[in-house]
Steps between C-alpha positions, in 0.01 A plus 500: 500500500499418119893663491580260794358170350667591171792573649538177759247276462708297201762444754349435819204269392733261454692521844413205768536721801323858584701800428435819615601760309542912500489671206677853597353786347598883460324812489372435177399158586837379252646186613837570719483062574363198601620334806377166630465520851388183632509140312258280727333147440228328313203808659669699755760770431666697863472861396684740765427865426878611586625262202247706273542831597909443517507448110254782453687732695876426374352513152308852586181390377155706580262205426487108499319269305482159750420136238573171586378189341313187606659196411138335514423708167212641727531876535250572749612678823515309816475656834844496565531716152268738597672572849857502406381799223337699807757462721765600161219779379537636921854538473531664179327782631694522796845517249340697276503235186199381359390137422293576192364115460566144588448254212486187503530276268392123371597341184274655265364738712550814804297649771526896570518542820477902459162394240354250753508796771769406740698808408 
């Protein structure tokens, strides 16, 4: 989670909307990309699973790292978080790719949701 904030959380603290984001990972967990795959409002972001698997599977990537950010600055999950990553965590393991964590962040902070259990 401390690679994702430093990688994103410059950039998306500052967006107004939610964006959810995949970053696509290899067999050695190397970055192949970063997709966004849904841009949503002020606290709700529509996550479809067949949007994040398409980019993981055209890019060939074994694993996925799920972050979005809260535009509230607030990082805590809500229970809308928490279901879209089991329903996304479910079908990875149907296709075979993993979703290592979901982080989200705030604007100073970010919540593991891999560290907070949920993966």
């Amino acid at each position: 989670p401390d690679d994702v904030a430093d990688l994103l959380m410059d950039e998306m603290r500052a967006l107004d909307r939610e964006h959810f984001r995949a970053i696509l990972l290899n067999t050695k967990n190397r970055i192949l990309g970063v997709r966004t795959i849904s841009i949503g409002s002020l606290n709700a972001s529509v996550v479809h699973a067949r949007e994040v698997f398409k980019a993981a599977v055209t890019e060939s990537a074994q694993a996925i790292v799920l972050v979005h950010n809260h535009p509230s600055g607030q990082p805590e999950p809500s229970p809308e978080d928490l279901a879209v990553t089991d329903r996304l965590v479910h079908a990875g393991r149907i296709l075979g790719i993993e979703i290592l964590d979901h982080v989200i962040l705030g604007s100073r902070d970010y919540v593991s949701l891999k560290e907070l259990g949920h993966i």
